[in-house]
mmCIF file of the protein (N, C-alpha, C, O) and its ligand, coordinates in Angstrom:
data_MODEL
# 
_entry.id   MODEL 
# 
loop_
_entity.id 
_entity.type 
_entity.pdbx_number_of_molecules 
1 polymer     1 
2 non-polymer 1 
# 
_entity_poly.entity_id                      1 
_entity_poly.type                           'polypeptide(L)' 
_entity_poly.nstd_linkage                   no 
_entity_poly.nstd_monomer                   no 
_entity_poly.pdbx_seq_one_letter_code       
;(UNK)(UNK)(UNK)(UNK)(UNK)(UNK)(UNK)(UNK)(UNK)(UNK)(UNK)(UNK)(UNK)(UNK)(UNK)(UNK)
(UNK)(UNK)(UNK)(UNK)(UNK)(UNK)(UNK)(UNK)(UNK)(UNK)(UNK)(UNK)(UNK)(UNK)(UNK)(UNK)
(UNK)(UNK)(UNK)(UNK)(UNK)(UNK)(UNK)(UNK)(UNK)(UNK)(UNK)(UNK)(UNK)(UNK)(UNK)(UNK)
(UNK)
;
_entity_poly.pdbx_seq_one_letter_code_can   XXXXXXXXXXXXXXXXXXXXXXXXXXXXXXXXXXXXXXXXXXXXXXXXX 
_entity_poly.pdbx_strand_id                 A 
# 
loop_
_entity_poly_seq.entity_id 
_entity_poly_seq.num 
_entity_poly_seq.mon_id 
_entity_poly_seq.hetero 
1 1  UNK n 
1 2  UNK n 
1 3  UNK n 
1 4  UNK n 
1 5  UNK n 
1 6  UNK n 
1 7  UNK n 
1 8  UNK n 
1 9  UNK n 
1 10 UNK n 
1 11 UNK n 
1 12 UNK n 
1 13 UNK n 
1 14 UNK n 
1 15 UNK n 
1 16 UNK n 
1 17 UNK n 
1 18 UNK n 
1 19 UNK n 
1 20 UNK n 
1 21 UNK n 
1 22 UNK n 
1 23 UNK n 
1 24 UNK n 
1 25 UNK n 
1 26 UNK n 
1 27 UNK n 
1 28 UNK n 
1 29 UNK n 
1 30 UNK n 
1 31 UNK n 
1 32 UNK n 
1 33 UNK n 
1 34 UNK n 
1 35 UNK n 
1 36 UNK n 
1 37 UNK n 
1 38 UNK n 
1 39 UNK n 
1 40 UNK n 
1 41 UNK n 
1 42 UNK n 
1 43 UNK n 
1 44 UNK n 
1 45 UNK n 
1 46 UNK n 
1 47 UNK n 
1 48 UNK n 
1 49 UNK n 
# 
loop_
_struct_asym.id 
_struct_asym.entity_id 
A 1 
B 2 
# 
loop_
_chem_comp.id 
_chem_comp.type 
_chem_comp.mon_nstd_flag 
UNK 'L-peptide linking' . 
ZN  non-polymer         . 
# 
_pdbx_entity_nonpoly.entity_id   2 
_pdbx_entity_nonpoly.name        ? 
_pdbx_entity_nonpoly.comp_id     ZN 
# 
_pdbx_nonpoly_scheme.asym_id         B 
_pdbx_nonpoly_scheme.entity_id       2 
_pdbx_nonpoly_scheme.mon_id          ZN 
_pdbx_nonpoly_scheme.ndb_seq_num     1 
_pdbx_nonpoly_scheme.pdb_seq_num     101 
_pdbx_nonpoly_scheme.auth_seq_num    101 
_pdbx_nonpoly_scheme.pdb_mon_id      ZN 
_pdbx_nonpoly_scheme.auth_mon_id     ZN 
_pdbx_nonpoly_scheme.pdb_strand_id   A 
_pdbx_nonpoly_scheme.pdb_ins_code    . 
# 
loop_
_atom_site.group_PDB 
_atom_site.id 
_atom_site.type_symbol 
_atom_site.label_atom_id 
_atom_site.label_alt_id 
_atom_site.label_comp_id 
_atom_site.label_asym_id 
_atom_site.label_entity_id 
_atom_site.label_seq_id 
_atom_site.pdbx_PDB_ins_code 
_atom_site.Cartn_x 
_atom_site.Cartn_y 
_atom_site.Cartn_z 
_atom_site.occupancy 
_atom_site.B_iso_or_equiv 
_atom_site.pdbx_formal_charge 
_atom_site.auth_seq_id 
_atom_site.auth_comp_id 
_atom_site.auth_asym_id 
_atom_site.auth_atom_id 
_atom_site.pdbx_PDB_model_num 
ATOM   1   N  N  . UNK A 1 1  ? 0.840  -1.217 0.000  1.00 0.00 ? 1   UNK A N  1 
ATOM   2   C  CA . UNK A 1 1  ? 0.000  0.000  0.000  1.00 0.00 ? 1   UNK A CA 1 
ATOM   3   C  C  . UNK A 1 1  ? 0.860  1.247  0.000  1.00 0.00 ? 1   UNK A C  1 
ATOM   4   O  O  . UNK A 1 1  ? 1.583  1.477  0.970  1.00 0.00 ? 1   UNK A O  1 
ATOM   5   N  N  . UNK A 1 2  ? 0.824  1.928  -0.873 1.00 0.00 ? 2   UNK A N  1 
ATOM   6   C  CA . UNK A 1 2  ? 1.427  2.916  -0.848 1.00 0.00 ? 2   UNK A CA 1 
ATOM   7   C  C  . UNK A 1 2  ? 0.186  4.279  -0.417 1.00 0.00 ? 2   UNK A C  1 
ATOM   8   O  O  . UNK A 1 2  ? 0.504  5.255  -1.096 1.00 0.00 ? 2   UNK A O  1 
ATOM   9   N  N  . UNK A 1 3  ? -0.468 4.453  0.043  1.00 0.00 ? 3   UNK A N  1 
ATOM   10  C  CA . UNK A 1 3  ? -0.875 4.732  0.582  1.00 0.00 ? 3   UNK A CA 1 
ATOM   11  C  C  . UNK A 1 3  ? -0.737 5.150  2.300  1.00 0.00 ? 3   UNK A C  1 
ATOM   12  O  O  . UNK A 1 3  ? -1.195 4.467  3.216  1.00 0.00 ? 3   UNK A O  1 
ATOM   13  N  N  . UNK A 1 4  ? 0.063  6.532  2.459  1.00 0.00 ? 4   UNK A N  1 
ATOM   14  C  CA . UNK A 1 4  ? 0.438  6.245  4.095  1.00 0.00 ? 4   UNK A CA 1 
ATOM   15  C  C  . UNK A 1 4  ? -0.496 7.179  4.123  1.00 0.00 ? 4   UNK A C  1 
ATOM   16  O  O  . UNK A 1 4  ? 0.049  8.263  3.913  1.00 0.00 ? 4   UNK A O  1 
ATOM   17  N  N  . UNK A 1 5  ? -1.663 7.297  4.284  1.00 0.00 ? 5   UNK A N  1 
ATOM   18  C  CA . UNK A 1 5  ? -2.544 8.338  5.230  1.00 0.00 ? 5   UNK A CA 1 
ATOM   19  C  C  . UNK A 1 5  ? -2.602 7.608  6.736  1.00 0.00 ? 5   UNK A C  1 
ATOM   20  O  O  . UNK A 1 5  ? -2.898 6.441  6.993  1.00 0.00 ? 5   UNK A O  1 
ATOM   21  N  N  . UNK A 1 6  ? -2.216 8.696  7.651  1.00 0.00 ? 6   UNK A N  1 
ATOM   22  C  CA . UNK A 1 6  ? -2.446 8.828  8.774  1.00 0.00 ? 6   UNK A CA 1 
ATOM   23  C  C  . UNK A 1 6  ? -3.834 8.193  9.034  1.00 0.00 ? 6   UNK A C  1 
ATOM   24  O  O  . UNK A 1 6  ? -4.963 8.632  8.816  1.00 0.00 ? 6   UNK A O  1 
ATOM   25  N  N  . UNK A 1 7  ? -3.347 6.869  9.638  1.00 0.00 ? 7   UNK A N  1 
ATOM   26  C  CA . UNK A 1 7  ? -4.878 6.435  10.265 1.00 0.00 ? 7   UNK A CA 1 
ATOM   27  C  C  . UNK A 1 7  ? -5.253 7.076  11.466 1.00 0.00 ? 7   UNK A C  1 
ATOM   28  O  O  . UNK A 1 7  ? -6.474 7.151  11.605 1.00 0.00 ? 7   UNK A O  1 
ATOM   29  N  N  . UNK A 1 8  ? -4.477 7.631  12.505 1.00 0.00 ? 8   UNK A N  1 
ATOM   30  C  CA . UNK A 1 8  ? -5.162 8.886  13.335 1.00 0.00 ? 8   UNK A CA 1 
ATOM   31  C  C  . UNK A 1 8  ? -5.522 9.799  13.209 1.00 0.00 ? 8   UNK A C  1 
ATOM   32  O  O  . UNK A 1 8  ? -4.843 10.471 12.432 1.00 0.00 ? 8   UNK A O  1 
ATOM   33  N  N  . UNK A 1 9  ? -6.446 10.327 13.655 1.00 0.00 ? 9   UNK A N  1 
ATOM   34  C  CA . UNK A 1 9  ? -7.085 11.577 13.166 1.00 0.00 ? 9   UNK A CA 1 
ATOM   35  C  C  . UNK A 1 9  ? -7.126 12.735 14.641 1.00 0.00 ? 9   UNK A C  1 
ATOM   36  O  O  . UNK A 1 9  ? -7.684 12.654 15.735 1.00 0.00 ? 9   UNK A O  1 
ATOM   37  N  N  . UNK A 1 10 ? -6.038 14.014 13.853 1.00 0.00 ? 10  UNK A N  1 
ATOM   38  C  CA . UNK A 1 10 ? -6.072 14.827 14.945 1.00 0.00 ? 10  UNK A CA 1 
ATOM   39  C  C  . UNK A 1 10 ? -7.449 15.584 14.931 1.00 0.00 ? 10  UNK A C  1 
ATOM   40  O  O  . UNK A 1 10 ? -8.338 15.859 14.125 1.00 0.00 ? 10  UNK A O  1 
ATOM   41  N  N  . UNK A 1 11 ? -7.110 15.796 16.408 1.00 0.00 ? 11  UNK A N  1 
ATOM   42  C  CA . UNK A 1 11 ? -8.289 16.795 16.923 1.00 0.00 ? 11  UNK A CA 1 
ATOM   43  C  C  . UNK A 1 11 ? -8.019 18.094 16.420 1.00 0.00 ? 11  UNK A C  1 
ATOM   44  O  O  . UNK A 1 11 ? -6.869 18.524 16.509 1.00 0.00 ? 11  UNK A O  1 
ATOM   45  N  N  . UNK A 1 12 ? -8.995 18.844 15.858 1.00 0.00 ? 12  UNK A N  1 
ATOM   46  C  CA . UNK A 1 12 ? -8.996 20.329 15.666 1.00 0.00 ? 12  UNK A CA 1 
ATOM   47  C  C  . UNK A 1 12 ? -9.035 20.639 16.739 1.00 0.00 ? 12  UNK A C  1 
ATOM   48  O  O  . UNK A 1 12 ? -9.898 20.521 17.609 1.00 0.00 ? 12  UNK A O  1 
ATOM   49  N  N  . UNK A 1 13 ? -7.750 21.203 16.708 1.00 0.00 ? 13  UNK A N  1 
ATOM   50  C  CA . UNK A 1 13 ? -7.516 22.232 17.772 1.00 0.00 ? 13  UNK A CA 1 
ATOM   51  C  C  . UNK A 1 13 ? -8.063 23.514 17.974 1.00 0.00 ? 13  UNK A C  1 
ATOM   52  O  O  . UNK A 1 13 ? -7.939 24.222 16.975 1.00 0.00 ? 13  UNK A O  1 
ATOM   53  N  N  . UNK A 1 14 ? -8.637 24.062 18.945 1.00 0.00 ? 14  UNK A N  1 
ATOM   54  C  CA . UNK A 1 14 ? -9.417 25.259 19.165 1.00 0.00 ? 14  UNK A CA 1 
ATOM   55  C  C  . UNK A 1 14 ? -8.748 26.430 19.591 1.00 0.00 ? 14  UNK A C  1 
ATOM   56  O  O  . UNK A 1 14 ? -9.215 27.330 20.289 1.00 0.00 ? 14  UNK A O  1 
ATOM   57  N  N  . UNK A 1 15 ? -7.430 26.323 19.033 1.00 0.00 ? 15  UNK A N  1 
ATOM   58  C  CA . UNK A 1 15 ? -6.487 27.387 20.188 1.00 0.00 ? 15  UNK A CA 1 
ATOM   59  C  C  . UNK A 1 15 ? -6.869 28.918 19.357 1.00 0.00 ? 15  UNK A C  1 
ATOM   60  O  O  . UNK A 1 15 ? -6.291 29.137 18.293 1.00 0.00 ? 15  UNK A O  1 
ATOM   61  N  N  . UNK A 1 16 ? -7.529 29.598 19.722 1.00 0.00 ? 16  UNK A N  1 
ATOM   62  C  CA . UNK A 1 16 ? -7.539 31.145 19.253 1.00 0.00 ? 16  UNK A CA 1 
ATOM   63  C  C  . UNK A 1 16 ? -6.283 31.880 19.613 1.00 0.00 ? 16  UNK A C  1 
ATOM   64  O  O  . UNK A 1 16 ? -5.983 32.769 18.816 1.00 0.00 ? 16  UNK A O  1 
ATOM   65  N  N  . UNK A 1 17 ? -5.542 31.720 20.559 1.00 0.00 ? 17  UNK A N  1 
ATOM   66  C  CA . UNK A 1 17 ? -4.893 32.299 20.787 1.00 0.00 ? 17  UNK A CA 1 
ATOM   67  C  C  . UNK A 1 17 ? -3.681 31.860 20.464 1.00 0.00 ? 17  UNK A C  1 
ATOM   68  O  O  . UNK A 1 17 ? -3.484 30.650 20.573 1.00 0.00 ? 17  UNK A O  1 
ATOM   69  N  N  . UNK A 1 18 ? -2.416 32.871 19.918 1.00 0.00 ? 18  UNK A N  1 
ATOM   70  C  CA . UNK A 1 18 ? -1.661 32.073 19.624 1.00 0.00 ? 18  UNK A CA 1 
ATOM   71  C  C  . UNK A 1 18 ? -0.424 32.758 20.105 1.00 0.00 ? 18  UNK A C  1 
ATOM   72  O  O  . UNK A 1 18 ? -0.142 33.927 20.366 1.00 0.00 ? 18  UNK A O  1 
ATOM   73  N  N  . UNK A 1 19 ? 0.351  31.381 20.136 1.00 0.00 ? 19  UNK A N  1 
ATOM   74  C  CA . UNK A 1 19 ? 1.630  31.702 20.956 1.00 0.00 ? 19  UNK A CA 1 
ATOM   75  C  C  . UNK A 1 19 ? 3.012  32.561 20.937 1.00 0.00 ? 19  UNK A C  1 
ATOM   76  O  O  . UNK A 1 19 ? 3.861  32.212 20.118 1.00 0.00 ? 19  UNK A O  1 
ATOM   77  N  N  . UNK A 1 20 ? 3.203  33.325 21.528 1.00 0.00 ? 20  UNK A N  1 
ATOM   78  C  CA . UNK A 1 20 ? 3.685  34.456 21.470 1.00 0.00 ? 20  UNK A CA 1 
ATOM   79  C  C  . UNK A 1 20 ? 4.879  34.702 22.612 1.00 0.00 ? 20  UNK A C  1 
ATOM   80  O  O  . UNK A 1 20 ? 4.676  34.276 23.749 1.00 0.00 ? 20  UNK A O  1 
ATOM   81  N  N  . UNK A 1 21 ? 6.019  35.333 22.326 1.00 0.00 ? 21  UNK A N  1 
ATOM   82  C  CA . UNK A 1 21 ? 6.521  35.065 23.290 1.00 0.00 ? 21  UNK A CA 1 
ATOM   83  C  C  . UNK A 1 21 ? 6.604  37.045 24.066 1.00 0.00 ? 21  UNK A C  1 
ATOM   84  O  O  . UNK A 1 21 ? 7.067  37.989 23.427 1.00 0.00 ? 21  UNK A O  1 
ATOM   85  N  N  . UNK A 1 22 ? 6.110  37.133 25.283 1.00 0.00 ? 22  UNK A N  1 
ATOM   86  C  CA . UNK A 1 22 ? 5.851  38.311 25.278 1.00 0.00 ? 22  UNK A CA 1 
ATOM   87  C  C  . UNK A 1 22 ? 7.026  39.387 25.695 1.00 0.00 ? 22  UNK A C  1 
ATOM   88  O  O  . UNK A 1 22 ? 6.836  40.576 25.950 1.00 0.00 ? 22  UNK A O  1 
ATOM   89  N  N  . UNK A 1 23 ? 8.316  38.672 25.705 1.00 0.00 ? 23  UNK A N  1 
ATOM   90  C  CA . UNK A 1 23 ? 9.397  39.779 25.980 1.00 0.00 ? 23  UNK A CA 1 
ATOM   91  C  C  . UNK A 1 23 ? 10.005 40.401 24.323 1.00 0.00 ? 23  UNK A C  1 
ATOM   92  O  O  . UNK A 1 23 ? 10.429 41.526 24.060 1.00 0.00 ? 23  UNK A O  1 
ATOM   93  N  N  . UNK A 1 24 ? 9.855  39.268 23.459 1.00 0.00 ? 24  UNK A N  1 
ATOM   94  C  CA . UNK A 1 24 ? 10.295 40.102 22.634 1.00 0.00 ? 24  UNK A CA 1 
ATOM   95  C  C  . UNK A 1 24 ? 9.248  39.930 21.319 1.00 0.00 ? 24  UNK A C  1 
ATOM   96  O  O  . UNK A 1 24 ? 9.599  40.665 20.396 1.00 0.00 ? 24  UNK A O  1 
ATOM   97  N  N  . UNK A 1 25 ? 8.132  39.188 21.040 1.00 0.00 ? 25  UNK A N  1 
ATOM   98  C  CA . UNK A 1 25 ? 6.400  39.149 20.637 1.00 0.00 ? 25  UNK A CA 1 
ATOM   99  C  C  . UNK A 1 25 ? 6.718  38.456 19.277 1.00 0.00 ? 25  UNK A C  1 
ATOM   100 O  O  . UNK A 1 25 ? 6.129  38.695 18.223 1.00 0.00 ? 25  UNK A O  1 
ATOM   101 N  N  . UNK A 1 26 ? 7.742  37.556 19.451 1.00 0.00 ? 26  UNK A N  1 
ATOM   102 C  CA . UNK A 1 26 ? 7.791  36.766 18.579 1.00 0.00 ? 26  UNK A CA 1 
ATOM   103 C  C  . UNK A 1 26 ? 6.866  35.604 18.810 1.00 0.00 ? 26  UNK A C  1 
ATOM   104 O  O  . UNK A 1 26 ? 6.672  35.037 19.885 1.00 0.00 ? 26  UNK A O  1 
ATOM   105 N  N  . UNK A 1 27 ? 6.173  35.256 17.328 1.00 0.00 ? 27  UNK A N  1 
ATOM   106 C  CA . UNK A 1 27 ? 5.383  33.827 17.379 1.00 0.00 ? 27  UNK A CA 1 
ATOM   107 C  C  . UNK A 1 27 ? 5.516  32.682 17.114 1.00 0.00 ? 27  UNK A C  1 
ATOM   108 O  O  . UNK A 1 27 ? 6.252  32.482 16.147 1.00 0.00 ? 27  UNK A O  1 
ATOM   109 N  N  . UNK A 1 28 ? 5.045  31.709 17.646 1.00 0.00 ? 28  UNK A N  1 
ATOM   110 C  CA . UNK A 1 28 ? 5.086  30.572 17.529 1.00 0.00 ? 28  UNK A CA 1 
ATOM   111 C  C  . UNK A 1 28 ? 4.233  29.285 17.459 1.00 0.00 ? 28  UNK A C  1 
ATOM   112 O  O  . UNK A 1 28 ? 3.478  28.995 18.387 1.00 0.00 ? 28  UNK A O  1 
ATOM   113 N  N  . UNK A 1 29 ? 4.341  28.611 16.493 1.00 0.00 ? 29  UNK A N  1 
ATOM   114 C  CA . UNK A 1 29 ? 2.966  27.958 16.144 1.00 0.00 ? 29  UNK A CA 1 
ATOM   115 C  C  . UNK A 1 29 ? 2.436  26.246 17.601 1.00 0.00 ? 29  UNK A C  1 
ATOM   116 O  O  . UNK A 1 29 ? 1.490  25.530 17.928 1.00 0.00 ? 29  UNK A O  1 
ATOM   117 N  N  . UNK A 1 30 ? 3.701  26.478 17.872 1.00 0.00 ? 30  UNK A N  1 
ATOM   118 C  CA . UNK A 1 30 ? 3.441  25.319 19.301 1.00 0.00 ? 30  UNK A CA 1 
ATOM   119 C  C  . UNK A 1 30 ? 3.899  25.780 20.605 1.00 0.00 ? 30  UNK A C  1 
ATOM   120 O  O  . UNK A 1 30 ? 4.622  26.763 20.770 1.00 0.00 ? 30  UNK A O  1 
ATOM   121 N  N  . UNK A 1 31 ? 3.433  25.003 21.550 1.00 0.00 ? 31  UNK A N  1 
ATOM   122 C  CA . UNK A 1 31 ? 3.971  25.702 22.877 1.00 0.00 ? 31  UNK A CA 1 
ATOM   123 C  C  . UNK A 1 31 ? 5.589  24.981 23.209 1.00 0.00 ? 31  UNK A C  1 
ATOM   124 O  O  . UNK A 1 31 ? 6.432  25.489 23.949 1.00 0.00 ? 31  UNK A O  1 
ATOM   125 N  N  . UNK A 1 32 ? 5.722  23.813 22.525 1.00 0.00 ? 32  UNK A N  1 
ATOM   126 C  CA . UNK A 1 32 ? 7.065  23.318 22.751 1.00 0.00 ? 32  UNK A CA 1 
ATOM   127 C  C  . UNK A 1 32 ? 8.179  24.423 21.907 1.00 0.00 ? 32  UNK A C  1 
ATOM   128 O  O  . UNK A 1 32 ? 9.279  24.650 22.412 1.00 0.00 ? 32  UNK A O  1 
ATOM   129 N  N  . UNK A 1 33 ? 7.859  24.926 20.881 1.00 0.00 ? 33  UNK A N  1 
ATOM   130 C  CA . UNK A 1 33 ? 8.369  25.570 20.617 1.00 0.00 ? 33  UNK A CA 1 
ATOM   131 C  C  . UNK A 1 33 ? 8.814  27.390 21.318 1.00 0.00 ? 33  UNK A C  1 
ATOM   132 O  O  . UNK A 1 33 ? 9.814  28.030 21.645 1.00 0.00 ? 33  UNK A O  1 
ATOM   133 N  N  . UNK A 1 34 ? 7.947  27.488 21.270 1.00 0.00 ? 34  UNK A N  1 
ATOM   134 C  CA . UNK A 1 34 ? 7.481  28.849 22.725 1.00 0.00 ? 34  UNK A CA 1 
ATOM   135 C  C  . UNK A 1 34 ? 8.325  28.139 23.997 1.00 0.00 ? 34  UNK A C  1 
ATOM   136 O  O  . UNK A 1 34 ? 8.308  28.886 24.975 1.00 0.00 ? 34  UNK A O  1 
ATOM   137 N  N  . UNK A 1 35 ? 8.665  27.559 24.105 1.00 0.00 ? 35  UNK A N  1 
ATOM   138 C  CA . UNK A 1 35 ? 9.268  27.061 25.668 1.00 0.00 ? 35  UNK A CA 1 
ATOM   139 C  C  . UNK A 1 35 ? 10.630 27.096 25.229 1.00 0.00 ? 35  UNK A C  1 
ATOM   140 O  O  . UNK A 1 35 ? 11.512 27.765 25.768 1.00 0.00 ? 35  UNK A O  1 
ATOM   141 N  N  . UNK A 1 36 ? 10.842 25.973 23.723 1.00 0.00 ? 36  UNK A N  1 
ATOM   142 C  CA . UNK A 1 36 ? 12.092 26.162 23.547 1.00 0.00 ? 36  UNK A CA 1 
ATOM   143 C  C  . UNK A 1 36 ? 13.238 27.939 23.701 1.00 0.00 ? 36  UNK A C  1 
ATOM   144 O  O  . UNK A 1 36 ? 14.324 28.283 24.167 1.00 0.00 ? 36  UNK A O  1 
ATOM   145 N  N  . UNK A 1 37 ? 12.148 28.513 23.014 1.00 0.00 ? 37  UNK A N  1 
ATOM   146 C  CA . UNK A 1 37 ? 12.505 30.367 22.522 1.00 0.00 ? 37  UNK A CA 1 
ATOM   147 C  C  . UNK A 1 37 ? 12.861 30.541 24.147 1.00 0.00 ? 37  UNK A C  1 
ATOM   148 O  O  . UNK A 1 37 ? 13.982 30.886 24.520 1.00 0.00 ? 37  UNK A O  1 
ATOM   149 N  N  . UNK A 1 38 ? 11.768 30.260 25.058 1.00 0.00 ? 38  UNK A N  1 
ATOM   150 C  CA . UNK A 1 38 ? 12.253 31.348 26.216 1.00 0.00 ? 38  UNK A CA 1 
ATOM   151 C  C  . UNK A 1 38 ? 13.499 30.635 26.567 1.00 0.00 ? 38  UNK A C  1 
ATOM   152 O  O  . UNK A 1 38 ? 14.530 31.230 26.880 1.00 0.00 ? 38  UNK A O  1 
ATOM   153 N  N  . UNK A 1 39 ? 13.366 29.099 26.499 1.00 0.00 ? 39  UNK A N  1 
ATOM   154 C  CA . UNK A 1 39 ? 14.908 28.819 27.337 1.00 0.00 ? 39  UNK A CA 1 
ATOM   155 C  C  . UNK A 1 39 ? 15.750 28.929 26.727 1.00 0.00 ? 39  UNK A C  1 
ATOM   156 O  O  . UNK A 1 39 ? 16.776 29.103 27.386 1.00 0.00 ? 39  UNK A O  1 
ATOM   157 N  N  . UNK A 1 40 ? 15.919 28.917 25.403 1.00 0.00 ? 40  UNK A N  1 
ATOM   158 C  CA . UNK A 1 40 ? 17.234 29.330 24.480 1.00 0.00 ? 40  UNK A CA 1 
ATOM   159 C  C  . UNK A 1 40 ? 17.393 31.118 25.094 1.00 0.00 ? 40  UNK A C  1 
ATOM   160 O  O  . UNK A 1 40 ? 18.462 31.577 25.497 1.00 0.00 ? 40  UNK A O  1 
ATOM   161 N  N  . UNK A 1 41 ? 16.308 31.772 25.045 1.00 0.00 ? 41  UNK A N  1 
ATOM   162 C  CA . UNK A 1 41 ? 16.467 33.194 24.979 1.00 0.00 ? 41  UNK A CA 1 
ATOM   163 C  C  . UNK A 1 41 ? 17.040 34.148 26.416 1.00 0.00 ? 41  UNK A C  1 
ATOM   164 O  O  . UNK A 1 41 ? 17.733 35.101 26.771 1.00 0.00 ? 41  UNK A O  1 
ATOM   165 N  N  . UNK A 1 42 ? 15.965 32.829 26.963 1.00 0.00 ? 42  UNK A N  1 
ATOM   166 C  CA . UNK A 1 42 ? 15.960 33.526 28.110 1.00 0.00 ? 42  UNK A CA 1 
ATOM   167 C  C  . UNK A 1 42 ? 14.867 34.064 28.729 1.00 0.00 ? 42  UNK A C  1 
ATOM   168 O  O  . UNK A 1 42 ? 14.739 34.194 29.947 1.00 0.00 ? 42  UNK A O  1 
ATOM   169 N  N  . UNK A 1 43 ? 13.855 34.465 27.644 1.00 0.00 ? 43  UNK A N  1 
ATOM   170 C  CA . UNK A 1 43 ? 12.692 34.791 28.022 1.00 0.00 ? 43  UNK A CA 1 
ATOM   171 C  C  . UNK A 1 43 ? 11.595 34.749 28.377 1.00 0.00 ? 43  UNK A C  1 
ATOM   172 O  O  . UNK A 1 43 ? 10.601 34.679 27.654 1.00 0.00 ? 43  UNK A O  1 
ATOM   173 N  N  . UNK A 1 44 ? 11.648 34.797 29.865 1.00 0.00 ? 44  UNK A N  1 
ATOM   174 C  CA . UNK A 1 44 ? 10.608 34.425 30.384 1.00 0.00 ? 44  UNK A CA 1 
ATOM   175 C  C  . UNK A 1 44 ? 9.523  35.150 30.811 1.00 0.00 ? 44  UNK A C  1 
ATOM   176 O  O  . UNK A 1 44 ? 9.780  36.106 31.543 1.00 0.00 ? 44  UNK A O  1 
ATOM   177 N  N  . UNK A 1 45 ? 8.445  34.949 30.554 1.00 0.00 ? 45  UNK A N  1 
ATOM   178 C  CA . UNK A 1 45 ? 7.294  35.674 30.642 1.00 0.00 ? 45  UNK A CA 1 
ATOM   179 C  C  . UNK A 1 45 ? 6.801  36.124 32.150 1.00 0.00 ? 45  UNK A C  1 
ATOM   180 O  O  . UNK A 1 45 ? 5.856  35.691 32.810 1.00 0.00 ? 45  UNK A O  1 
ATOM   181 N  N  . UNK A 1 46 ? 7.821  37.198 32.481 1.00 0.00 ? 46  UNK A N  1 
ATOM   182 C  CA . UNK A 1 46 ? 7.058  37.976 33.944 1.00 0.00 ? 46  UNK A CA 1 
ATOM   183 C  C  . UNK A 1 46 ? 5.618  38.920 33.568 1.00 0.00 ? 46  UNK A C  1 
ATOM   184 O  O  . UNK A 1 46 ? 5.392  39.804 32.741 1.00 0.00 ? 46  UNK A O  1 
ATOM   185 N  N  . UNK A 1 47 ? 4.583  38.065 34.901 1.00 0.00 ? 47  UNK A N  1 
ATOM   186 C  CA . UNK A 1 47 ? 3.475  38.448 35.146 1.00 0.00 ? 47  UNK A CA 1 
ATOM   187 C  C  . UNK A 1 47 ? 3.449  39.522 36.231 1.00 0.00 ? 47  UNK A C  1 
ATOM   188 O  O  . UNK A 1 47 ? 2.553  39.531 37.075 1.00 0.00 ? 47  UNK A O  1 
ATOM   189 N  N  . UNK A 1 48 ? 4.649  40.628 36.209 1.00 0.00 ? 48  UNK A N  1 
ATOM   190 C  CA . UNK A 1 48 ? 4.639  41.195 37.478 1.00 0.00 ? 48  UNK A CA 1 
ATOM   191 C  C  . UNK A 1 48 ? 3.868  42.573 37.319 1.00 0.00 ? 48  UNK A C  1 
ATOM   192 O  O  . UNK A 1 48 ? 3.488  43.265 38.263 1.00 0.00 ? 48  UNK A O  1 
ATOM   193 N  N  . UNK A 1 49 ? 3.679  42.892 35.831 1.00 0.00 ? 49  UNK A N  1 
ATOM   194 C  CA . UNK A 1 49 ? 2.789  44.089 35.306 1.00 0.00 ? 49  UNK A CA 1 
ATOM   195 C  C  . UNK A 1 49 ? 1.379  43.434 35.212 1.00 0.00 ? 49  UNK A C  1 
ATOM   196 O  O  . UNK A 1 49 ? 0.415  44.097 34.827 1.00 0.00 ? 49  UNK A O  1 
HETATM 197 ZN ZN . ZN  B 2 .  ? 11.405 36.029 23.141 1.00 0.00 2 101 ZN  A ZN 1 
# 
């Protein structure tokens, strides 16, 4: 079978909001990725404002 369709079927995801990193408002389409940015960057999202 050459045929590889994905026999799982993802869930539509409902995320409206999208991921952002807020020290310097770069985006990102996953949160693993967004996690990666702050710990490579450094930037971590203070909630102190
Ligand atoms: Zn950043």
């Amino acid at each position: 079978m050459k045929n590889s369709s994905k026999g799982k079927k993802e869930k539509a995801t409902t995320t409206s909001s999208v991921l952002s990193c807020e020290t310097c408002g770069e985006n990102f389409e996953s949160r693993n990725k967004l996690f990666m940015h702050i710990g490579e960057s450094g930037h971590a999202m203070l909630k102190a404002r």
